[in-house]
Structure formats: structure tokens, C-alpha cells
C-alpha positions as CSV (number, residue, x, y, z in Angstrom):
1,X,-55.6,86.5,23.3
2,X,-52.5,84.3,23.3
3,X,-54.7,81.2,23.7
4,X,-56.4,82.1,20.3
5,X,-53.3,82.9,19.0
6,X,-52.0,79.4,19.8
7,X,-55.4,77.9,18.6
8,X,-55.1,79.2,15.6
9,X,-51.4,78.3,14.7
10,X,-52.6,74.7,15.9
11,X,-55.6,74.8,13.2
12,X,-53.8,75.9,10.2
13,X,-52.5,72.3,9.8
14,X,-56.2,71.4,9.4
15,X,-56.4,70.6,5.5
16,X,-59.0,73.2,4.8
17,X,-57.0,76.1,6.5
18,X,-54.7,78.5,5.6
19,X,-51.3,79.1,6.5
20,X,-51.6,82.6,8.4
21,X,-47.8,83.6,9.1
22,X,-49.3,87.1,10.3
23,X,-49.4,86.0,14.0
24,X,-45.8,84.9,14.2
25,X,-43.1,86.6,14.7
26,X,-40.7,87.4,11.8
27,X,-37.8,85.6,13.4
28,X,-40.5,83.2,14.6
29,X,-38.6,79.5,15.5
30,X,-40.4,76.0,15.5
31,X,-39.0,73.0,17.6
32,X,-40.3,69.6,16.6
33,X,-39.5,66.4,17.5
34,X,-39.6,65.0,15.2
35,X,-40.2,67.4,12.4
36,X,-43.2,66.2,9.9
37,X,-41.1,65.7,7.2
38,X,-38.3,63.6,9.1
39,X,-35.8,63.9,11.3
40,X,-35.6,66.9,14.2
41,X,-34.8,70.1,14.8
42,X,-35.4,73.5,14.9
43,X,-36.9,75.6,11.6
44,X,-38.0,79.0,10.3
45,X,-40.9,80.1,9.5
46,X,-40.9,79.7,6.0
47,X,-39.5,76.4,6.3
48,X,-42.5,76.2,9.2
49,X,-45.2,77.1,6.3
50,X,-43.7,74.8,3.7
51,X,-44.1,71.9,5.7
52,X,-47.7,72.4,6.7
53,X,-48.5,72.9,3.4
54,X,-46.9,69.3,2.5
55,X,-49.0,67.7,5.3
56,X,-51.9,69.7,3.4
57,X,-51.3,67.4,0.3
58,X,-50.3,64.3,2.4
59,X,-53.6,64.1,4.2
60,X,-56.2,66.3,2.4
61,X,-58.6,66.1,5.1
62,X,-56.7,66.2,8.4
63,X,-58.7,67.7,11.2
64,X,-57.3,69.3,14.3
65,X,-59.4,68.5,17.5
66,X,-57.9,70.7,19.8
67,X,-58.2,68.8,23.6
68,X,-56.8,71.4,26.3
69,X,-54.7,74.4,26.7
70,X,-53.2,76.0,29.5
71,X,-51.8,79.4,29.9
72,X,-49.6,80.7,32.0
73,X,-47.2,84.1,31.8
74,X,-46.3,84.2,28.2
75,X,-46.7,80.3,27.6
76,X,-49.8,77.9,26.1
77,X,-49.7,74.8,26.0
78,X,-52.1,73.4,23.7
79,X,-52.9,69.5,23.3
80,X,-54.3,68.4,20.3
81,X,-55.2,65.2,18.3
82,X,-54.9,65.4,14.0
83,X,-57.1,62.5,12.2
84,X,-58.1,62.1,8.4
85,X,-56.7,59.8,5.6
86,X,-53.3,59.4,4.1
87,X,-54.4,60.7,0.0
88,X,-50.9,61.5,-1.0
89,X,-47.6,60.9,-1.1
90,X,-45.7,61.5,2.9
91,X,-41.7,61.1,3.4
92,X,-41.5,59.8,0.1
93,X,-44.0,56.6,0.4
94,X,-47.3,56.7,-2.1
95,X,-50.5,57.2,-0.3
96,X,-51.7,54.5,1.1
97,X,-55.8,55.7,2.0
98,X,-55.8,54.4,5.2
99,X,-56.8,56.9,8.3
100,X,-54.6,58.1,10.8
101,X,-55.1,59.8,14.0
102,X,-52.2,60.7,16.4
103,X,-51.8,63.3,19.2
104,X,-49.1,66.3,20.1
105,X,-48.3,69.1,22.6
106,X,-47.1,72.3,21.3
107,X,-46.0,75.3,24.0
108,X,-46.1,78.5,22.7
109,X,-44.0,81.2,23.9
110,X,-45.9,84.8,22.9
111,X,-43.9,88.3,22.2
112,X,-45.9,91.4,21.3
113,X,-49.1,89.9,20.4
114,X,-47.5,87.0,18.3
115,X,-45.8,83.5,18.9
116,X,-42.5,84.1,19.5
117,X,-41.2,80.0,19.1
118,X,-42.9,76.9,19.6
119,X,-42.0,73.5,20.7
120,X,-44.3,70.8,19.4
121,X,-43.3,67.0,20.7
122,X,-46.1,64.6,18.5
123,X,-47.0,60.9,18.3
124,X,-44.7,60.2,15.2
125,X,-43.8,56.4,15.7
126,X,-48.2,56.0,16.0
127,X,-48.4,57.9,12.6
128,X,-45.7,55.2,11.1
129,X,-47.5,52.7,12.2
130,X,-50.9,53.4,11.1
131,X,-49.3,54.2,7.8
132,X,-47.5,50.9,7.7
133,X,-44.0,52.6,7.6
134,X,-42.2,51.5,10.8
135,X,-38.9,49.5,10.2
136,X,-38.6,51.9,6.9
137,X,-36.0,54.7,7.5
């Protein structure tokens, strides 16, 4: 069950998915480095939402391949590769139509049948570059 649980989370940044906050916890916390919309740190889960949705209009048809997961106590780990094309506007820069593909971990730690917190490390600097962004801060 947690490995679904972690699966879905994972798929909801797909751009034809919906953002399910049912199977989080209400005090639910998200670690990213870096977080999709800049910068790092730690957010809610209404912060959490709010930025998958703007990745939603950023890409509007991001996939999730999901590539391995591993379980273990109250833990998944869950590897996964996003690809689609850049159709709106991301950290402020117009959309430039050009595909993208880059690859993350997130670890999951499950509570009473729902994630708990996440930590989510993701290949930001190969997004930027795809996107023709790096030396822009």
C-alpha cells in the first residue's frame, strides 16, 4: 500500500492528473532541493499543491515514468524521470516549446496510511539547461 501511495503522489505532477491531497497527511511536509519554483526548502501542503499545479501550466504535457521504488519500514523511495514540452511560462521566463526530460528521487516517509513528509532531490540544473536558462538567476 505505501508503494501506491508513493506512486501516486509521484503521478499527480503528470499534466493530466489531479492533485489528490487525500493521501497526505494534514501537517504533511515536502523537502525539495531545489523546490520547482526556485530556491529550497521545506513547504506545506498547500504550498505543495500550488506548485504542482504551476508545473501543470508550465509543461502541459509532462509525463511521469516512474523507474524503481524501494520499500523498506515506513520509507519508499521512488525514482522517476518527468519529460514533455515547456508551453508556458516557468520562474518567470516565457515558454520556450522545447522538450525537457530530467530525473529525481523522492523518499517517502508513511503515517497511518498516508505520507507523512517527503524529500524529493531532482535534476534542476539539466531542466535549466534544456530550457536555455542557466547563467539566469
Amino acid at each position: 500500500m505505501n508503494k501506491q501511495l508513493s506512486k501516486s503522489a509521484v503521478e499527480m505532477w503528470a499534466a493530466d492528473a489531479k492533485v489528490d491531497t487525500a493521501i497526505f497527511a494534514p501537517d504533511y511536509v515536502n523537502h525539495q532541493a531545489p523546490l520547482a519554483t526556485g530556491g529550497t526548502g521545506a513547504i506545506d501542503l498547500a504550498t505543495w499543491a500550488s506548485v504542482v499545479n504551476t508545473v501543470h501550466g508550465a509543461f502541459s504535457d509532462l509525463k511521469v515514468e516512474i523507474l524503481t521504488q524501494i520499500a523498506e519500514g515506513d520509507r519508499v523511495a521512488t525514482h522517476w524521470r518527468f519529460y514533455g514540452t515547456n508551453s508556458g511560462e516557468y520562474l518567470g521566463v516565457p515558454a520556450t516549446g522545447k522538450g525537457v526530460s530530467w530525473t529525481g528521487v523522492q523518499i517517502d516517509r508513511h503515517a497511518d496510511g498516508k505520507i507523512a513528509e517527503s524529500w524529493v532531490v531532482w535534476d534542476f540544473f539539466t531542466l535549466r539547461s534544456q530550457l536555455g536558462l542557466e547563467g539566469q538567476d
